[in-house]
N, C-alpha and C positions, 0 to 999 in steps of 0.2 A: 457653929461651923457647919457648912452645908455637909449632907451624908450623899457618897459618890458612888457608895455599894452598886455593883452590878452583877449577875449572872447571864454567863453563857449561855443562851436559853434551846441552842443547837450545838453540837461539835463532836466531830469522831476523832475522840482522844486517842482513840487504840490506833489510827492510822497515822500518827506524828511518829517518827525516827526515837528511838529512846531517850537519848541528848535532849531533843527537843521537849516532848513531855517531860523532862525533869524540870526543864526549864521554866517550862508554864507555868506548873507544879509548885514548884522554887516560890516565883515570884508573884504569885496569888495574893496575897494580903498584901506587899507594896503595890501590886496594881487596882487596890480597891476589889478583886474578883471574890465575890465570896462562895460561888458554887460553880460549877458546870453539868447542864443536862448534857450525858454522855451517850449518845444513841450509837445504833449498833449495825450495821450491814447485812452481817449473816450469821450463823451456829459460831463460827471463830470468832469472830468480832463479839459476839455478844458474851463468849467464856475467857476473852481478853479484857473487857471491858468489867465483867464483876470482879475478878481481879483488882483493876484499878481500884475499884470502890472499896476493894476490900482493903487496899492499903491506904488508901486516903476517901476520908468519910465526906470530904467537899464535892466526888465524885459520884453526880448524882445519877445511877444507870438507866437505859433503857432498852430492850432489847426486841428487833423485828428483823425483817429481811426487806432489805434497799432494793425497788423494782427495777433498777436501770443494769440489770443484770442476768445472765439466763436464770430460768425457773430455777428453784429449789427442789430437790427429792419432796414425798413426801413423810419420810422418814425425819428430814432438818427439818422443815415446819411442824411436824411434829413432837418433836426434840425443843426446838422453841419457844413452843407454848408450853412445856413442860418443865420448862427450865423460869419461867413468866410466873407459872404458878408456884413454884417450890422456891423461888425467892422474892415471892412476893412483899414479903416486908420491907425489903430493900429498894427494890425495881419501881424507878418512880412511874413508868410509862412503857407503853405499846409504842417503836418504832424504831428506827424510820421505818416506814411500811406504805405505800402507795402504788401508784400504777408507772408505768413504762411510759411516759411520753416521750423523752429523747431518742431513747434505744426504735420503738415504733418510728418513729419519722429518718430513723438513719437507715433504715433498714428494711425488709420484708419482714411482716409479720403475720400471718393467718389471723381473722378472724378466729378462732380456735383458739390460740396460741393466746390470743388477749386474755380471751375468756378465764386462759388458765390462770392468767396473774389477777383478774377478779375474783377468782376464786381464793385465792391465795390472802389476800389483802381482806376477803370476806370475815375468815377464819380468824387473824388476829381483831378485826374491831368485834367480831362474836367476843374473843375474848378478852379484849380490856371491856365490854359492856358486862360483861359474868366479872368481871374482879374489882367492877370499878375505879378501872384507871385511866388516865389519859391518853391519846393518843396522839403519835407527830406523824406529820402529815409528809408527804412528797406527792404531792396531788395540784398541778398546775395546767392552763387554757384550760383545753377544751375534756382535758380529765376528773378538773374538778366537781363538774355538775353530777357523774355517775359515783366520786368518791361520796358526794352529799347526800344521795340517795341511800346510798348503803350506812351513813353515819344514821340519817333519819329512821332507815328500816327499823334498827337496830337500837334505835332512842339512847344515841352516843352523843351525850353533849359537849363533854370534855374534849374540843377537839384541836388540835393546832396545826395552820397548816405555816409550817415553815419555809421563808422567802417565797414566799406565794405571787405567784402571777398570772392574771388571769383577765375577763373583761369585767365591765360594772355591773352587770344583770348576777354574777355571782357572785360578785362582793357582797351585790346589797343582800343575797340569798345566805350568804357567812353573816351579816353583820343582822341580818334577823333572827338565826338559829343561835345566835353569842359566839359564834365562835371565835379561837384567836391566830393572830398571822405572827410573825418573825419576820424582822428587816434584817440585813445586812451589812457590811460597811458598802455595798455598793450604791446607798443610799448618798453616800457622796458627789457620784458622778451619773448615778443611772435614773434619765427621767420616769422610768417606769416605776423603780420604786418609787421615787418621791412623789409622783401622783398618787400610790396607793397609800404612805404615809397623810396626806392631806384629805385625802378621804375616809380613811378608818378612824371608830374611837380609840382615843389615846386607850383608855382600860381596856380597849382587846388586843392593846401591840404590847411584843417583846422585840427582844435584841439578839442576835447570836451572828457566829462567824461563819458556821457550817464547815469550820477549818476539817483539815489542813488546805480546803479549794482555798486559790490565790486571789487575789485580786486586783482591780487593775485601778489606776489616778491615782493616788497618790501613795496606792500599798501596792505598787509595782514593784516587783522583783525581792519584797518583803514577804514573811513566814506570816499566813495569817497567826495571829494573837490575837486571845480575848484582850488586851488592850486596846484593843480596835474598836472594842463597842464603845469608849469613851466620847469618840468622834460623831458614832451613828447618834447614843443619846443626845449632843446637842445639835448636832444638824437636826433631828426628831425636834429639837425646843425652836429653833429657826423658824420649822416648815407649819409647825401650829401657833406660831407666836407666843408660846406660853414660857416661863423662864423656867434654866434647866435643872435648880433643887426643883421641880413641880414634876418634871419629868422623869428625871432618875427616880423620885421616889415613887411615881406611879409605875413604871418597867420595874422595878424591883419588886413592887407590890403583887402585881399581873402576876410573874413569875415565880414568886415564891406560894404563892396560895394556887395558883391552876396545878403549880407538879405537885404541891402538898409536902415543901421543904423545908 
């Protein structure tokens, strides 16, 4: 019988409604999910989040600060990486953590001001590089190439950038350094993923929800669910022609040995 295992390879469990995450929770092994990368937003999000791990051991932590948000003290990213280090046996990864690109394009932002979230984003891949751990990415266009600079400074290979969108000249720049991407279900409806699915190798992709964000065609006005990666894995078997036991069991593979699960 084909094996349909999958993990969550993104999702901010800590920001589902309570109801919700029991539910997911609940219904984890009928929906084939055998783990969830649990990443984290900020200092609460991330002492929400070992929490969950600590009650359920399928909740796999990771804890950074989400740039699409004002700066952090330097107090909480401080706190952060101290919280990174002192559970480290747990904490699969460094993240979410990357740069501002939304928040910059809606807004005014100083040159200065960037700088501070470079800085900021410097600090955690210093330190998944000193702990060796992985790191998730939120690092998209025209951010990606200075987020690469600073993996390379830093000789951070472990890297993932999650639902990644960007042009070719930095794909092929991720796809020579190994790094690995994360689709979404909006691999269903959105050609941009589905262009980057046909161009990356299958061993550098994962799957994830990025839940609770919603999504639109056919998971319209639906609770993202890791159920949902069922869909992306075989549209992913569609989009490379390979059949989907070949598939599944490579995204399971990816993901279980990149976060070290």
């Amino acid at each position: 019988m084909m094996s349909k295992k999958i993990v969550d390879a993104h999702i901010h469990l800590d920001m589902y409604k309570p109801d919700e995450r029991f539910g997911i929770l609940r219904d984890m092994e009928a929906n084939d999910v055998d783990a969830l990368i649990a990443v984290s937003n900020h200092l609460a999000s991330a002492q929400e989040t070992i929490r969950l791990a600590h009650a359920d051991n399928r909740v796999k932590p990771a804890f950074g600060f989400h740039p699409e948000q004002p700066l952090p003290t330097d107090e909480e990213v401080g706190d952060l990486l101290a919280m990174i280090e002192r559970d480290s046996d747990r904490v699969v990864a460094v993240g979410e953590v990357g740069l501002p690109y939304y928040l910059r394009r809606e807004g005014e932002m100083t040159s200065r001001e960037r700088e501070a979230y470079v800085h900021v984003l410097e600090a955690f891949i210093r330190n998944a590089a000193e702990l060796n751990k992985p790191v998730a990415l939120h690092a998209i266009y025209d951010d990606a190439p200075e987020v690469i600079d600073l993996l390379e400074k830093h000789s951070l290979s472990k890297a993932h950038f999650h639902w990644f969108k960007g042009d070719s000249k930095t794909m092929q720049r991720m796809m020579r350094n190994g790094y690995f991407i994360s689709v979404t279900p909006d691999i269903l409806y959105e050609a941009e993923t589905r262009e980057l699915v046909r161009q990356f190798p299958l061993d550098k992709i994962m799957v994830e929800t990025d839940g609770p964000w919603p999504f639109e065609g056919p998971f319209k006005g639906k609770m993202t669910h890791p159920h949902m990666i069922h869909r992306s894995a075989r549209e992913i078997a569609v989009l490379k022609g390979i059949p989907d036991e070949d598939v599944y069991h490579r995204l399971y593979d990816n993901t279980i040995h990149f976060y070290g699960i």
